[in-house]
C-alpha positions as MATLAB code, in Angstrom:
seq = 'XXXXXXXXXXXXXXXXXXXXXXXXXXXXXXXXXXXXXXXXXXXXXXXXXXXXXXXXXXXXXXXXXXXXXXXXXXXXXXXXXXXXXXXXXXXXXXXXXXXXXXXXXXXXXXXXXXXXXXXXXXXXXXXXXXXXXXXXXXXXXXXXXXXXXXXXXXXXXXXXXXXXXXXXXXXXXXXXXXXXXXXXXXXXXXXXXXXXXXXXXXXXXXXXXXXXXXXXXXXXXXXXXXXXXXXXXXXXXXXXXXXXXXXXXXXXXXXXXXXXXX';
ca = [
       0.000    0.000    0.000;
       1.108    3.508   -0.992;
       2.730    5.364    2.337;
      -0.271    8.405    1.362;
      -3.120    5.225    1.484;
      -5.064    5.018    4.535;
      -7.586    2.182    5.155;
     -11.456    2.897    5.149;
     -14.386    1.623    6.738;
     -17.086    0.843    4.628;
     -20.206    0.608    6.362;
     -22.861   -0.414    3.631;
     -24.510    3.173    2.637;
     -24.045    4.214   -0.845;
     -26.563    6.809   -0.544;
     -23.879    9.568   -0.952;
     -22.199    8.035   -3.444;
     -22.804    9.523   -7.363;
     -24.839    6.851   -9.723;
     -22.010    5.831  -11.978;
     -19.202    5.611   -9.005;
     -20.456    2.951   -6.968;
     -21.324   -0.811   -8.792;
     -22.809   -3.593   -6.563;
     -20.226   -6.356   -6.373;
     -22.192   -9.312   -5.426;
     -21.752  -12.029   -2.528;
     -18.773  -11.281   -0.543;
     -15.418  -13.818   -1.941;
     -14.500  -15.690    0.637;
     -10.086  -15.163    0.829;
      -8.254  -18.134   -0.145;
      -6.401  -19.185    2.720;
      -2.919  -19.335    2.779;
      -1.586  -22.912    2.824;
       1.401  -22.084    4.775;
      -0.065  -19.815    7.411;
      -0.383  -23.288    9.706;
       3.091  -24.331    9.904;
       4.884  -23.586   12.974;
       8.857  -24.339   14.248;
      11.022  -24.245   16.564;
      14.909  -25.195   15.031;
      17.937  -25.246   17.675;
      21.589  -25.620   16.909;
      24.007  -25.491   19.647;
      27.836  -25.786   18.519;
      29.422  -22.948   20.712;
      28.520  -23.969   24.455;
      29.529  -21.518   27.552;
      32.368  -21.929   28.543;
      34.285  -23.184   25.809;
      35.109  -26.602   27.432;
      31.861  -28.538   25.747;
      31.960  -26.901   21.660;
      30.991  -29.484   19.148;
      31.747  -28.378   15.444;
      28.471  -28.356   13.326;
      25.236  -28.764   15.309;
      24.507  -25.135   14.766;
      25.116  -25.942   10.964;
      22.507  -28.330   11.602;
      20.371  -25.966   12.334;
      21.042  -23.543    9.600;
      20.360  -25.996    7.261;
      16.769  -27.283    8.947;
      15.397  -23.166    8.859;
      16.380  -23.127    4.837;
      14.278  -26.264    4.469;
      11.414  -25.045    6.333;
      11.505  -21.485    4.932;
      12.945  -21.543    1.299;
      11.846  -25.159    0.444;
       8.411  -25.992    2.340;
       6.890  -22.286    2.352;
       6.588  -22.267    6.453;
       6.418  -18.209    7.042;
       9.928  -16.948    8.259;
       7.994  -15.465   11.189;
       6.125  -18.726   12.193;
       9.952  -19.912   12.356;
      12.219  -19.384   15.709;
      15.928  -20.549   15.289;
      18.037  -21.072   18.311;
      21.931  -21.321   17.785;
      24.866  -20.712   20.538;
      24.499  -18.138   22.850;
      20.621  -17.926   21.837;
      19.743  -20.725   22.480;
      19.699  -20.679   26.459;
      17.365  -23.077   28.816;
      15.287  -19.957   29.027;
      15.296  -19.270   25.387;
      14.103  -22.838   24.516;
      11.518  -22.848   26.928;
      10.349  -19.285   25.550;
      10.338  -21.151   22.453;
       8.212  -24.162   23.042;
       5.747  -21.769   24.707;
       5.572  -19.347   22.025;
       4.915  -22.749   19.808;
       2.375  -24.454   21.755;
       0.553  -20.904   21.985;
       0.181  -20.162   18.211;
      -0.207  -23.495   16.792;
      -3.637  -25.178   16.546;
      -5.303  -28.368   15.576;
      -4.999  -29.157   11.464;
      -1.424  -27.123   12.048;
       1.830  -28.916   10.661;
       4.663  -28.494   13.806;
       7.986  -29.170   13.859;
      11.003  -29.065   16.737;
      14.249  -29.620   16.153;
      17.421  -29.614   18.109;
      21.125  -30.454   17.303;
      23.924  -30.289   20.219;
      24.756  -31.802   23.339;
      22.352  -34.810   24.876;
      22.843  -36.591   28.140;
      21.244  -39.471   30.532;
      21.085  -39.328   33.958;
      20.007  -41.581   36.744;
      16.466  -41.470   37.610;
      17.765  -41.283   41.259;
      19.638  -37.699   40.620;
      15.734  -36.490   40.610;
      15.401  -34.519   36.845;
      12.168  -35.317   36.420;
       9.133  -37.065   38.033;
       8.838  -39.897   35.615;
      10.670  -43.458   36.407;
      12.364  -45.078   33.300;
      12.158  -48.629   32.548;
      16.057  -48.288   32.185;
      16.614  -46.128   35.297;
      17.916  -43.513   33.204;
      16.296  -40.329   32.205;
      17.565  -38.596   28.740;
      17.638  -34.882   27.575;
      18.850  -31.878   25.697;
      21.355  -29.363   26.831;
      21.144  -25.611   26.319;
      23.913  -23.141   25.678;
      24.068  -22.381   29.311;
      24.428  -25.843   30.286;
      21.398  -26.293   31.841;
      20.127  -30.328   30.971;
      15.980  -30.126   30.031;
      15.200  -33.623   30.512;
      12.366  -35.777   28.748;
       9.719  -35.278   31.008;
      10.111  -31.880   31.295;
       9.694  -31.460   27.294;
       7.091  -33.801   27.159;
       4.984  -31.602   29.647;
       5.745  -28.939   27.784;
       4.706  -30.150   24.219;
       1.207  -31.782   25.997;
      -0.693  -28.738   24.757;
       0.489  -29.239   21.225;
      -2.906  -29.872   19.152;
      -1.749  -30.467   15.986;
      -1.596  -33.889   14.902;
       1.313  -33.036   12.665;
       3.939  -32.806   14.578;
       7.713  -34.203   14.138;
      10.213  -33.958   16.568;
      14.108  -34.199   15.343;
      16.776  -34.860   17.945;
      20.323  -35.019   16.744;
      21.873  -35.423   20.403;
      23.565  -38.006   22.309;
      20.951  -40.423   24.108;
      18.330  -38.950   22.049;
      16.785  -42.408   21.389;
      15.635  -42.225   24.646;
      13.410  -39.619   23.934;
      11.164  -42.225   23.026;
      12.204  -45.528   25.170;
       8.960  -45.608   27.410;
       5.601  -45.315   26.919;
       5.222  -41.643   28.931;
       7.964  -40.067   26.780;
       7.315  -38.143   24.017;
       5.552  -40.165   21.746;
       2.025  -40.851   21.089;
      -0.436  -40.695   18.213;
       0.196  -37.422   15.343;
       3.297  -37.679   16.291;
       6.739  -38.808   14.196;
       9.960  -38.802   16.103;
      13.513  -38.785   14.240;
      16.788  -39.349   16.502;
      20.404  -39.865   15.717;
      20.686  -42.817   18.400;
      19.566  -44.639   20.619;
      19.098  -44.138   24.252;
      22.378  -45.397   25.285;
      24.433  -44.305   22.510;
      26.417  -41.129   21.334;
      25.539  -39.250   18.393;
      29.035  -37.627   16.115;
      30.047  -34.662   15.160;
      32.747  -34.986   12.312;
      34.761  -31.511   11.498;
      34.979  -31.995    7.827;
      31.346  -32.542    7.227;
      29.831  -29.731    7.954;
      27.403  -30.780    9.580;
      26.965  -33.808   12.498;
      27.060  -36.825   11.037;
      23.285  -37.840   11.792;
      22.744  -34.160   10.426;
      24.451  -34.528    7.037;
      22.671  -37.566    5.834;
      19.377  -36.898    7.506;
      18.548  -32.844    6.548;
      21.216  -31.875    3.948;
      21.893  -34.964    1.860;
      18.152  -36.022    2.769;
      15.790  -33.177    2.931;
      17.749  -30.177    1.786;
      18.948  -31.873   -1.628;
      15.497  -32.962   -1.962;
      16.726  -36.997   -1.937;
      14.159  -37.779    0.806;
      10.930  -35.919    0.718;
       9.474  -36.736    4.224;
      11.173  -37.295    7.693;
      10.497  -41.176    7.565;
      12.417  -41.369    4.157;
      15.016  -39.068    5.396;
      15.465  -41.792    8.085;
      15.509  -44.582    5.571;
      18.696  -42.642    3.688;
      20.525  -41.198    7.072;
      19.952  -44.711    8.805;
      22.804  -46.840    6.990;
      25.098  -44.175    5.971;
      25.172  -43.328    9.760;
      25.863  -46.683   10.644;
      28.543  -47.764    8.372;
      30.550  -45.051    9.618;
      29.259  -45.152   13.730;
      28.101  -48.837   13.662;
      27.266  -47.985   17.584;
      25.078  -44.727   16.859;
      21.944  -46.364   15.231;
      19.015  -43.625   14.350;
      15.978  -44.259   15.361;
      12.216  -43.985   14.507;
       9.010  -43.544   16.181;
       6.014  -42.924   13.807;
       2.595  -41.969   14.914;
       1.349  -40.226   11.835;
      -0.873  -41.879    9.235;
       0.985  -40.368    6.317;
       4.710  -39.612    5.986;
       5.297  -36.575    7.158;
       6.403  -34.520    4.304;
       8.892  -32.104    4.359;
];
């Protein structure tokens, strides 16, 4: 609109109006609506951790790499997409995050979260969150201020989701575990991607440019368009990963009734 335009309420009478300037125009048209308005993400990279002692190389590349897929090859609206890397990406900023999600998305929505850095277990005993693990162990996601969010804690924050749409991408250490009991993070509309499994380290390899879980899964995968849903990007990553980290086996949990296409 012209910086001189102003809006103008029109309030039905055409009474004033000169015969010649004003035409009826029919039935309202109902706006097409815009099929990416209801896609909604939140993308975290963590490479560069406080304190210097805990950097990986390419998580944050990761990252990078997951927002240009989203924005410049599935059409979600930059603005209805937060990304998280370094010193942005604190326990507070995450959690700001997933709230700022779980407020604007709604039922028929397509969601996404995705994180790349630092993972870790811990005892159930050490008291991170309420829930007991079959394995004893609970399993999480660290922020850039070294602060460990822990499965249950992300899975009572994501119990408000509504959409049915919703994929959750872990490329952490442990990250399996995400999933390893039944009052994790799965359950039905849901499709879970990992880089490992519970007890098992995901890799970050300098000359890729991205991890290694990372590289196969969203830039040989979904980036260069070889897999066109996360499922098939797991299918590609899985053995690729494998053959290189025979001990860091991705893993699946699918609770969609379609691939979820990205």
């Amino acid at each position: 609109m012209p910086s001189h335009a102003s809006l103008m309420k029109y309030d039905g009478d055409t009474s004033s109006i000169p015969d010649g300037l004003a035409k009826p125009l029919g039935k309202p048209v109902k706006p097409v609506p815009d099929p990416t308005a209801g896609k909604w993400a939140v993308v975290i990279g963590v490479a560069d951790y406080k304190g210097g002692s805990s950097d990986l190389w390419n998580p944050d590349d990761d990252a990078k790499d997951m927002y240009n897929e989203l924005v410049n090859q599935q059409n979600y609206p930059a603005g209805n997409v937060k990304l998280l890397t370094n010193r942005g990406a604190t326990a507070s900023a995450i959690l700001a995050a997933i709230d700022w999600l779980v407020a604007n998305e709604i039922a028929g929505n397509e969601v996404v979260f995705f994180f790349s850095g630092h993972g870790f277990n811990a005892a159930d005993s050490e008291g991170w969150d309420d829930d007991a693990e079959s394995d004893g162990f609970d399993e999480g996601i660290v922020s850039y201020d070294l602060y460990g969010l822990p499965d249950g804690l992300l899975e009572q924050k994501f119990a408000n989701i509504e959409s049915t749409r919703f994929a959750l991408l872990f490329g952490s250490c442990f990250s399996g575990g995400m999933f390893d009991d039944n009052d994790d993070l799965q359950k039905e509309g849901r499709v879970i991607a990992t880089a490992c499994k519970a007890d098992q380290y995901g890799w970050d390899y300098s000359n890729l440019g991205n991890t290694l879980w990372g590289y196969y899964f969203v830039d040989v995968g979904l980036l260069d368009n070889n897999a066109l849903s996360v499922e098939a990007a797991h299918t590609l990553a899985y053995p690729f990963v494998v053959a290189a980290q025979p001990d860091s086996q991705p893993q699946l949990y699918d609770g969609v009734d379609e691939d979820f296409t990205l």
